[in-house]
N, C-alpha and C positions, 0 to 999 in steps of 0.2 A: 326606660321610662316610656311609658304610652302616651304616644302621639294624638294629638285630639283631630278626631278626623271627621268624618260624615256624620257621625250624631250628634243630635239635638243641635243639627244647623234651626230646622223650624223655628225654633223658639225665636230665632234672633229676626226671623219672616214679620214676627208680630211689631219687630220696633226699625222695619225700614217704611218707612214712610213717605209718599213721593206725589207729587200734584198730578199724573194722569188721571183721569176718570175711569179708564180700563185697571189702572194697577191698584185705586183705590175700591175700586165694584170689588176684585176678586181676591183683598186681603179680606174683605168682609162677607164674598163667600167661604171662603177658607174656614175664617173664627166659625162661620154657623156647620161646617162641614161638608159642605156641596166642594170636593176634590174637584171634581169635572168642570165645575163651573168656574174654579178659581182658575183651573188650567190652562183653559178657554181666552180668560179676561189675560193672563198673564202672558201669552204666546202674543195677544195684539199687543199690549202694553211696548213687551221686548221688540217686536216687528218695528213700532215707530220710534224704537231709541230709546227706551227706557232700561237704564241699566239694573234695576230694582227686580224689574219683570223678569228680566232675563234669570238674573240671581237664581229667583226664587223658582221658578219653571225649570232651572237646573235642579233644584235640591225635588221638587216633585220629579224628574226625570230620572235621578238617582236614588231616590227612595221609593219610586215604584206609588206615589201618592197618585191615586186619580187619573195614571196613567200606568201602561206597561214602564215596568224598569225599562232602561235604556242607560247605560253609562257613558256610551258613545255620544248621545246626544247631550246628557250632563257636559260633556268635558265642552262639545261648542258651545252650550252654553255660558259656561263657565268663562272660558275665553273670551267671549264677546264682550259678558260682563266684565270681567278684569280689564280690557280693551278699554273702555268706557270709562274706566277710574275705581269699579265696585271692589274693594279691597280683599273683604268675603270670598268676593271670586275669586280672587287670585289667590288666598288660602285654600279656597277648597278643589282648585285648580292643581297647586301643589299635593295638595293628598291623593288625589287619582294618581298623580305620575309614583306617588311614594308608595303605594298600595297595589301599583297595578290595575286600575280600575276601567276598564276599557281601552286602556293604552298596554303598550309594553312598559314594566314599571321600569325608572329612571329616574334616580336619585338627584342625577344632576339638576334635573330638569325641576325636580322637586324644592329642591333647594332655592333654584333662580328663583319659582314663583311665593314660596317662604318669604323671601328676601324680597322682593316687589310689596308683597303685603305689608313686612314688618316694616319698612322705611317710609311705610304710610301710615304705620301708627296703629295698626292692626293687631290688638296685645294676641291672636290667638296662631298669628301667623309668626309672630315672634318666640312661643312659645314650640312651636312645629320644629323652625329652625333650630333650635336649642337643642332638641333629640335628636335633630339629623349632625351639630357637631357634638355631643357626647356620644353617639355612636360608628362616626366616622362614616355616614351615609351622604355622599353624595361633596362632600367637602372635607377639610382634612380634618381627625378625632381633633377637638381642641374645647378642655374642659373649661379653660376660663371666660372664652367666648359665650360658652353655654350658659356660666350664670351670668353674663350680661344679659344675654336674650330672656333667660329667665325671670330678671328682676326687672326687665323693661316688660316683659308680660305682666308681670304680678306687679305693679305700679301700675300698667294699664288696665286693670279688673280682672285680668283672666287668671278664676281661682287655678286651673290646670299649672300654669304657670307658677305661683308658687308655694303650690307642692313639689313642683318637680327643682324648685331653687331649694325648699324643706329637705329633698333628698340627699341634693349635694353638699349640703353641709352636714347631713346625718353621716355621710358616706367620706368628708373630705376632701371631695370632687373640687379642683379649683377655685376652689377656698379650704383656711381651716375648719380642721371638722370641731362643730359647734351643735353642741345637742339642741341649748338652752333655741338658738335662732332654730334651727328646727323646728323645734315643740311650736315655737311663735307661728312659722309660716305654716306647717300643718293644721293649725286651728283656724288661722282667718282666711284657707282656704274651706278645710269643715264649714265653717261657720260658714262661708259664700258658696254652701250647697255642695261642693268637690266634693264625691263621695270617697276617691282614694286619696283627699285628704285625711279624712274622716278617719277609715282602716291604718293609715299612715302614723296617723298621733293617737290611734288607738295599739300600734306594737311600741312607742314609746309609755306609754303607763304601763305595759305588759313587762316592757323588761325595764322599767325603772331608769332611762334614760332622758336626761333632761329635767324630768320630772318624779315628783317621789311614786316608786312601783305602788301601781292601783292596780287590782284585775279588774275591780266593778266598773270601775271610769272605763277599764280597756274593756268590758262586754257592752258596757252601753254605748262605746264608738263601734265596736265592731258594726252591731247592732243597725244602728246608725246606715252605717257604710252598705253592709247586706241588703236591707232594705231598701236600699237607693239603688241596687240591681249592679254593686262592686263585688264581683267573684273573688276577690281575696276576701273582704270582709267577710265572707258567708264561713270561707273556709278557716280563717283564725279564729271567727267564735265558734267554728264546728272544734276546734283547737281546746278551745275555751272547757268547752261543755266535756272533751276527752278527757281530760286533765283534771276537770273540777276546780277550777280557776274564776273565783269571780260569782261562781252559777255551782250549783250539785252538779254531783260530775253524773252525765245521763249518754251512755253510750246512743241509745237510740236519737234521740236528738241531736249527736255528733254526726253520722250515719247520715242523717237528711241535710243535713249544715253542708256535709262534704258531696254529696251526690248534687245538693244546687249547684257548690262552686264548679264542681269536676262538670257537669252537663253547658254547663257558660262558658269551660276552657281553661278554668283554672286547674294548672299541671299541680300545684300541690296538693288540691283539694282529694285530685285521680289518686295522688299518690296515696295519700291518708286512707281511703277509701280501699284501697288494694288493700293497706295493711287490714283494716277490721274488718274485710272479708277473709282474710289470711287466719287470721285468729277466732274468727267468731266473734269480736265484738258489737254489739247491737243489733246482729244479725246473723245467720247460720252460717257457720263457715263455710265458705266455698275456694275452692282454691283458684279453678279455672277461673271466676269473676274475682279475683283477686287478679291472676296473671290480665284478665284485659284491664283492668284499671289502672295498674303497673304498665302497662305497653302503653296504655294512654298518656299517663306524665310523662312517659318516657317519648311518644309522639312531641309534646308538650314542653320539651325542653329542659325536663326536670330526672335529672343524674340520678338521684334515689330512686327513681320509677325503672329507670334503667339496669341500675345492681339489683334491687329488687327482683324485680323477673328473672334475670341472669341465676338469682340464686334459687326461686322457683323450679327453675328448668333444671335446676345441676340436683336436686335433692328427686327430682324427677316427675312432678308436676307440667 
């Protein structure tokens, strides 16, 4: 389950709102897009104690806005902010240490500021925690925990949250497995923008889980999903269009489905991609851009990318 970390912190810059006169000049340079000048207003801001300023002057520090990236500088910020009370910080405090983000990464440490966030009421910080114990990062693997934290996120608005409570009941993760509850928290996450809700309760209509098998329903979540910039989504309706599911089956349109997801990271997309390099589908066989797209999933995490090439290599490719 993917952890929600440094993106689309921004968004949430537009709805902190604080009485300084420096913090309020430079959210309104910000909205007109003067970077520098936000930067400026938000360094005095955080100087006199404004834990808002601080915040936010970390998330420009760590995303390189208006300023050199700097992560080192992000994490005092962040610190000082969580110091202060800013909950934000002390979420996004914990994702540097889980990330490695100018620190040495340290789970433990990730966890502690998780857990400061969440017992503030923090649904995004709650929902952080909840991957660090389904994957045993940083505190001991414990599924049932995880949908607490989940369902305390996803009661607190954070669609991330529950899709990733959608999964564990897709999956039986500490709880029983329930499609129908599934289908439910994949949609009103969807629907609250989560675009890997979106691909999520688009592989339920695909395979008829929960819900009666649709492939049109499951291309226009893909869809959906892809578009909102979700590398699986790209890659299940690049699935879609292989297959003829839903959409005319259009090898060349699978071809570019799968080179999006596979170029953003997605280890199945590589792998898809190997294959209709391997055969010629959509595009001229090549074998050699087969074996790197194959080594790529296989980078990526994904075991078929792995045989794959293995078996490349053995036929003598």
């Amino acid at each position: 389950m993917k952890k929600v970390i440094l993106g689309s912190f921004l968004a949430m810059i537009l709805g902190l709102w604080a009485h300084a006169d420096d913090f309020d000049d430079g959210l309104q340079a910000y909205e007109k897009g003067n970077m520098q000048k936000a930067v400026t207003l938000w360094t005095k801001a955080c100087e006199s104690g404004n834990t808002s300023g601080c915040y936010n002057l970390g998330v420009m520090n760590a995303e390189g806005l208006g300023i050199k990236q700097d992560y080192q500088q992000a994490i005092v910020l962040y610190a000082k902010a969580c110091e202060g009370g800013d909950t934000q910080g002390c979420n996004n405090l914990g994702s540097m240490y889980d990330n490695g983000q100018g620190v040495k990464q340290d789970y433990h440490k990730a966890a502690m500021f998780y857990t400061k966030a969440c017992d503030n009421e923090n649904a995004m910080g709650c929902s952080n925690l909840g991957s660090m114990y389904v994957n045993g990062q940083g505190v001991k693997q414990d599924y049932y925990q995880a949908v607490a934290l989940y369902a305390k996120a996803c009661e607190g608005g954070h669609t991330g949250g529950c899709s990733n409570l959608g999964l564990m009941y897709a999956n039986g993760q500490g709880v029983k497995q329930d499609y129908y509850q599934a289908v439910a928290l994949y949609a009103k996450a969807c629907e609250g923008g989560h675009t890997g809700g979106c691909s999520n309760l688009g592989l339920m209509y695909a395979n008829g889980q929960g819900v009666k098998q649709d492939y049109y329903q499951a291309v226009a979540l893909y869809a959906k999903a892809c578009e909102g910039g979700h590398t699986g989504g790209c890659s299940n309706l690049g699935l879609m269009y292989d297959n003829g599911q839903g959409v005319k089956q259009d090898y060349y349109q699978a071809v570019a489905l799968y080179t999006k997801g596979c170029d953003d990271g997605n280890a199945l997309g590589c792998n898809n991609l190997g294959f209709m390099y391997e055969n010629g589908y959509g595009n001229k066989q090549n074998y050699t851009s087969a074996k790197k797209f194959y080594g790529k999933a296989c980078d990526l995490g994904e075991q078929k990318g792995c045989s794959n090439y293995a078996d490349l290599n053995k036929k003598g490719y």
